[in-house]
C-alpha positions in Angstrom: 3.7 8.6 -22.6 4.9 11.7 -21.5 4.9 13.3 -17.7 3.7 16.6 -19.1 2.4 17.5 -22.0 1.1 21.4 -22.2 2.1 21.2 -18.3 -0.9 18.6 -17.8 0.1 16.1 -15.3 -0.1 12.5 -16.1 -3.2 12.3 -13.6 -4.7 15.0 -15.2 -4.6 13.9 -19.1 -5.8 10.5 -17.7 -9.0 12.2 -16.3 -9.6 13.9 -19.6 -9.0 10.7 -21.3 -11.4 8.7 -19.0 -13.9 11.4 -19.3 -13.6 11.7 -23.2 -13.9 7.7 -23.0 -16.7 7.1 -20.3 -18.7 10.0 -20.4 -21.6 9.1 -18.7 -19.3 7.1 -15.9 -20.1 8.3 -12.4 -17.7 10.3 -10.6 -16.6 7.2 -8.1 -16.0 5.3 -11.6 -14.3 7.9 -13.6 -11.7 8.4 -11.3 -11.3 4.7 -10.3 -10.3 4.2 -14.1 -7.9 7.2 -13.8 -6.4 6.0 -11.0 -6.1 2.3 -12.7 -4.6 3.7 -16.2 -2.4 6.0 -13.6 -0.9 2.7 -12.1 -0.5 1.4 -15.1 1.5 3.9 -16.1 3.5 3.5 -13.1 4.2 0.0 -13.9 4.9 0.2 -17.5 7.4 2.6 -16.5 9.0 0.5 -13.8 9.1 -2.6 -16.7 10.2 -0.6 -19.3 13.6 1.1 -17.4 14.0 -2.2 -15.3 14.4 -4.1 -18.7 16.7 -1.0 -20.2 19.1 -1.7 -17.2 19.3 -4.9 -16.8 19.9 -5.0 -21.4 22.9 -2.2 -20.2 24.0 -4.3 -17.4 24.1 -7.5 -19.1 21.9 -8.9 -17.1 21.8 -12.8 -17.7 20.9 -14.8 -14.6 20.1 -14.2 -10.7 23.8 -14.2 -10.2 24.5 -11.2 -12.9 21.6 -9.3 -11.1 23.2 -10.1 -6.8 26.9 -9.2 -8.2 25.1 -5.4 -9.5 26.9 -2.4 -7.2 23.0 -0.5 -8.3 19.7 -1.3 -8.2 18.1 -2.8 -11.3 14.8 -2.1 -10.4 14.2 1.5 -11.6 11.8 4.2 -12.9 11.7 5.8 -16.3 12.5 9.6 -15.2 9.3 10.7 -16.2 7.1 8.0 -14.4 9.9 8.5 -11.4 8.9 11.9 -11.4 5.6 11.4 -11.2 5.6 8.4 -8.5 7.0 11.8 -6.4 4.3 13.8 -7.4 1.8 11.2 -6.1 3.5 10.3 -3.3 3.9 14.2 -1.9 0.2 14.6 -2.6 -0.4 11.3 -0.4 2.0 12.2 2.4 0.9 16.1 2.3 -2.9 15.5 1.7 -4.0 12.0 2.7 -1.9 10.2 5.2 -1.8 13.7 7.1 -5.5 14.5 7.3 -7.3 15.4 10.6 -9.8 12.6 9.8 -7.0 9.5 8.9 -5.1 11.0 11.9 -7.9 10.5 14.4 -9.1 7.3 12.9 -5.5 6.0 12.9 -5.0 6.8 16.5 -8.5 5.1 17.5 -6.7 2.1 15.6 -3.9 1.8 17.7 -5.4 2.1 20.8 -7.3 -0.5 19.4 -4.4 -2.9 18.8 -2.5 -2.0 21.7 -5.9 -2.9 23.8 -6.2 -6.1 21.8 -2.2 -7.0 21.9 -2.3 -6.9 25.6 -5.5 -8.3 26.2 -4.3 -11.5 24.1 -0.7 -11.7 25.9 -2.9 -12.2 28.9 -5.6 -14.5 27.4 -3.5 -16.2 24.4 -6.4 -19.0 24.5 -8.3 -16.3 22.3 -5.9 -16.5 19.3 -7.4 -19.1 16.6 -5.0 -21.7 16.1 -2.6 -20.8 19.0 -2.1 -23.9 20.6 -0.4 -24.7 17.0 2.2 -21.8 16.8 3.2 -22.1 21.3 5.6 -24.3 21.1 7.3 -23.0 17.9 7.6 -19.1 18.6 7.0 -16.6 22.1 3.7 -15.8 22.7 4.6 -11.8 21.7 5.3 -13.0 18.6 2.4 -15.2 17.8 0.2 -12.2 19.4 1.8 -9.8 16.6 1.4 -11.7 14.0 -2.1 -12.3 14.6 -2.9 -8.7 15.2 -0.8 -8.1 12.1 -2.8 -10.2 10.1 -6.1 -8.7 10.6 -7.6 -6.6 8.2 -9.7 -3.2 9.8 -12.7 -4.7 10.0 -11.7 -7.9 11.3 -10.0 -5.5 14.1 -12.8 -4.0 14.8 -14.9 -7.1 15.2 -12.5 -8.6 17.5 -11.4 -6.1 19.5 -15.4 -5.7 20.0 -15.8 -9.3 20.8 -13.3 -10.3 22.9 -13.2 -6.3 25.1 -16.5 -5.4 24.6 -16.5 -2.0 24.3 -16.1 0.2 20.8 -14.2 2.8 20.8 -14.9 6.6 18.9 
């Protein structure tokens, strides 16, 4: 597969394609599959030039691969050129939104509230009478907090300060 083809994007053909193939697909779904075939993609491209270099290397063993001076895992240049399409698209429309940016700093404040309310009351942490001895109780507090999926931190944080934040 191509990068461009009649100066179609990859993403671009795949929506076709997943249109042409599930027409009467909801929106949600349509582009779920794009972005599924769109990984795939990715990956295919990552296996197939991973697998050309390590064949030109002469790649055998583990050993063959830590004595390399380069990196064996690599990118076909067309999915490589891609992957930086995507991820200047992320960085410049997603991870730099107005909406993720507010909603990431509500999260901080949220872990930073939790992190110090939990140095303070390490009773809290499930398990943490297991992991005292063993590391210091910033660590064990990190890890906890680092564990935690959104919700989870949301529930917590609401549970043990009881207050939610905006």
């Amino acid at each position: 597969m191509t990068q461009l083809r009649d100066g179609v994007p990859v993403f671009g053909r795949l929506a076709e394609q997943v249109d042409t193939q599930y027409p009467g697909a909801t929106e949600r779904v349509r582009f779920w599959e794009a972005q599924r075939q769109l990984m795939n993609y990715l990956i295919g491209g990552l296996i197939d030039a991973t697998v050309r270099a390590a064949e030109t290397a002469g790649v055998e063993n583990v050993e063959d691969v830590r004595s390399l001076d380069s990196r064996l895992v690599q990118l076909t240049p067309e999915t490589a050129e891609t992957n930086r399409r995507v991820r200047a698209i992320l960085v410049n429309d997603v991870y730099s939104s107005p909406q993720l940016l507010d909603e990431r700093a509500v999260a901080v404040t949220r872990m930073s509230q939790l992190f110090e309310f939990l140095l303070i009351n390490p009773e809290k942490i499930p398990g943490y009478h297991d992991n005292v001895n063993r590391e210091p109780i910033h660590q064990v507090v990190c890890d906890y907090i680092a564990g935690m999926t959104d919700s989870y931190l949301i529930r917590i944080h609401r549970e043990l300060l009881g207050k939610e934040l905006e």
